[in-house]
C-alpha positions in Angstrom: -10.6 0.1 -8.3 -12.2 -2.5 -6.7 -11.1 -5.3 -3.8 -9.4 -7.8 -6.6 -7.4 -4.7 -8.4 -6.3 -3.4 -5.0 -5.0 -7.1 -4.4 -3.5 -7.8 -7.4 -1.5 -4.3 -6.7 -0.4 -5.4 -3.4 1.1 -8.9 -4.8 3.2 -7.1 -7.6 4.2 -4.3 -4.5 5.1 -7.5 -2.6 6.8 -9.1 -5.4 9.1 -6.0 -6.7 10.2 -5.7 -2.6 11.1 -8.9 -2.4 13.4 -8.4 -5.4 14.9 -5.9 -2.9 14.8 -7.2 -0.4 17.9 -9.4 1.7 20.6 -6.5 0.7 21.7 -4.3 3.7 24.0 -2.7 1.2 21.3 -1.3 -1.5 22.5 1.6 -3.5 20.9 4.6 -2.7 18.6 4.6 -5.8 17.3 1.0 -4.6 17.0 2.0 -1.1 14.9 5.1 -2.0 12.7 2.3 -4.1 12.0 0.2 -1.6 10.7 2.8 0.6 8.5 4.3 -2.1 7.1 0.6 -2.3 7.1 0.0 1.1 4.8 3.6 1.9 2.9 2.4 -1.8 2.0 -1.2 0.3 0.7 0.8 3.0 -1.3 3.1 1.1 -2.9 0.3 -0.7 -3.6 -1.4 2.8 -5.5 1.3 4.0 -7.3 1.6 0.8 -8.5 -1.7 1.6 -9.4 -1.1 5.0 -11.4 1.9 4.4 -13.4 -0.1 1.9 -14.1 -3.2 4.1 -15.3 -0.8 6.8 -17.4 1.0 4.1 -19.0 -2.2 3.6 -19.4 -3.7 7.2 -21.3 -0.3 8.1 -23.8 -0.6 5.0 -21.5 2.0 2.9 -20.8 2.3 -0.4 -16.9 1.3 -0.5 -16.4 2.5 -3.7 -17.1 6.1 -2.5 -13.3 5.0 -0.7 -10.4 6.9 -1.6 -7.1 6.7 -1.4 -5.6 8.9 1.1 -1.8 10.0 0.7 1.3 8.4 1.2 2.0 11.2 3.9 -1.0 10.7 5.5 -0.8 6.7 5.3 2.9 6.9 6.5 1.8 8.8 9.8 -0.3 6.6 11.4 2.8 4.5 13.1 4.4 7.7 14.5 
């Protein structure tokens, strides 16, 4: 997956949470889906991030890989 596929996966992230977005009163089965795309947009940050280093340091950044959701999700606690 390169730079332009991790991109294009952010805007349709962005674009199904804004669908979802506005509505304090989601049903639970909407609320759970916006948090799946919510830790799915930070994955796919990182992702990003790790390649862009990879390449500022001389670093192949397709030897990046996508770390967990889990592991993504921690970073802010």
């Amino acid at each position: 997956m390169d730079d332009s596929d991790i991109l294009a996966r952010i805007t349709a992230l962005v674009d199904e949470e804004r669908g979802l977005a506005g509505d304090d009163e989601l049903p639970d089965e909407r609320r759970h889906r916006r948090r799946e795309l919510e830790a799915q947009l930070d994955q796919c940050w990182d992702l990003l991030r790790q390649r862009q280093a990879k390449r500022e340091f001389g670093e192949n950044p397709d030897d990046a890989q996508a770390r967990s959701t889990d592991n993504v999700e921690r970073y802010l606690q």
